[in-house]
C-alpha positions as CSV (number, residue, x, y, z in Angstrom):
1,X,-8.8,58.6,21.3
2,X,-12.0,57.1,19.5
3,X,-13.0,57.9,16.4
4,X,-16.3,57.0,14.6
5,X,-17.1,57.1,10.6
6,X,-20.5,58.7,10.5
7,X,-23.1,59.6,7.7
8,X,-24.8,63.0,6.8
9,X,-22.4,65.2,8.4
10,X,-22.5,68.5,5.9
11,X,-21.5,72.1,7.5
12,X,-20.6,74.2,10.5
13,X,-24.3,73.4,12.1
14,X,-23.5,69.4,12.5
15,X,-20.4,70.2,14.1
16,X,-21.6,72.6,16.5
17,X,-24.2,70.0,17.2
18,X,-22.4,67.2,17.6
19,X,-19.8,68.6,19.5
20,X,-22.7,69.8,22.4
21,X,-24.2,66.9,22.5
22,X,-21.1,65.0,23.0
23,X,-19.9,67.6,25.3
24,X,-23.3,66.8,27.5
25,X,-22.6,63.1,27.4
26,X,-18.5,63.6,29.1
27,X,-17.0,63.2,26.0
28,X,-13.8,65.6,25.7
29,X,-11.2,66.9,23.1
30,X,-13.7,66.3,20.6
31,X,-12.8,66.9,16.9
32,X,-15.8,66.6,13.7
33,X,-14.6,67.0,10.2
34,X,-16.7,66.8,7.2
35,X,-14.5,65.8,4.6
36,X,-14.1,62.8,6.4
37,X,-17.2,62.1,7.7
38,X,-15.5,61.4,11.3
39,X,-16.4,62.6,15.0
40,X,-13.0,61.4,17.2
41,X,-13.5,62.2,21.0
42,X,-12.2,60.8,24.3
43,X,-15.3,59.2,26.4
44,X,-16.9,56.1,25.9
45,X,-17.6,55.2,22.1
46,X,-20.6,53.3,23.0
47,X,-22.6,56.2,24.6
48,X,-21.3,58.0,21.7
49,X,-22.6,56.0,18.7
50,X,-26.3,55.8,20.5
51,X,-26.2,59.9,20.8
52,X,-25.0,60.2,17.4
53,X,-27.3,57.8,15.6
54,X,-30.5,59.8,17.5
55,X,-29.0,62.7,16.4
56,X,-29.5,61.3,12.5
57,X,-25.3,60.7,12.6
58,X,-25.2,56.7,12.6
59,X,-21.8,55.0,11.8
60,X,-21.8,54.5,7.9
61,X,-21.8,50.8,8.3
62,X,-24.7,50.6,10.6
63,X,-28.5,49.7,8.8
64,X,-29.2,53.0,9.8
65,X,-26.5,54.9,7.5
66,X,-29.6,54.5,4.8
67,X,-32.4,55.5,6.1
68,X,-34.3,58.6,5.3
69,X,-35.0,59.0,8.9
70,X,-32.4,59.7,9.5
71,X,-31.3,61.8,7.1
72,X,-34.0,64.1,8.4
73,X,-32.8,63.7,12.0
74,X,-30.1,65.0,10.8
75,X,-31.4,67.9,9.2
76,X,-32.5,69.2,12.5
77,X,-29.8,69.0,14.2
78,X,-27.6,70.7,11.6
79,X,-30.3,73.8,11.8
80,X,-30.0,73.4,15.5
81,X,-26.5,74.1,15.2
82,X,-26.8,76.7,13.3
83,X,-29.0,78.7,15.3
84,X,-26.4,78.5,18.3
């Protein structure tokens, strides 16, 4: 099991979203939790960070953790998720 400390992860929406996207790229038994900030998943942790961090979910210690960008990415996914 991998598991990966993200950034902007803030309701039901992100986890439905994250979890889909994931689910498209072969990860399985994938588990989101907000409190932590953490996605955990079986699959390749590599294809998983590059899907996340498009998704506006970088890992908190990448550059990308503070940018507004993708803060906003993340936005969009979240409503995406809620929509589903």
């Amino acid at each position: 099991m991998n598991t990966l400390q993200v950034v902007n992860i803030k309701c039901g929406g992100c986890i439905k979203s994250i979890t889909a996207a994931l689910e498209k790229k072969g990860m399985k038994n994938i588990s989101v939790e907000i409190e932590n900030q953490t996605v955990s998943f079986e699959g390749d942790p590599e294809i998983a960070k590059k899907s996340l961090s498009k998704m506006g979910y970088p890992e908190v210690s990448s550059e990308e953790a503070k940018s507004l960008l993708k803060k906003g990415q993340s936005l969009v996914s979240c409503a995406i998720g809620k929509m589903k």
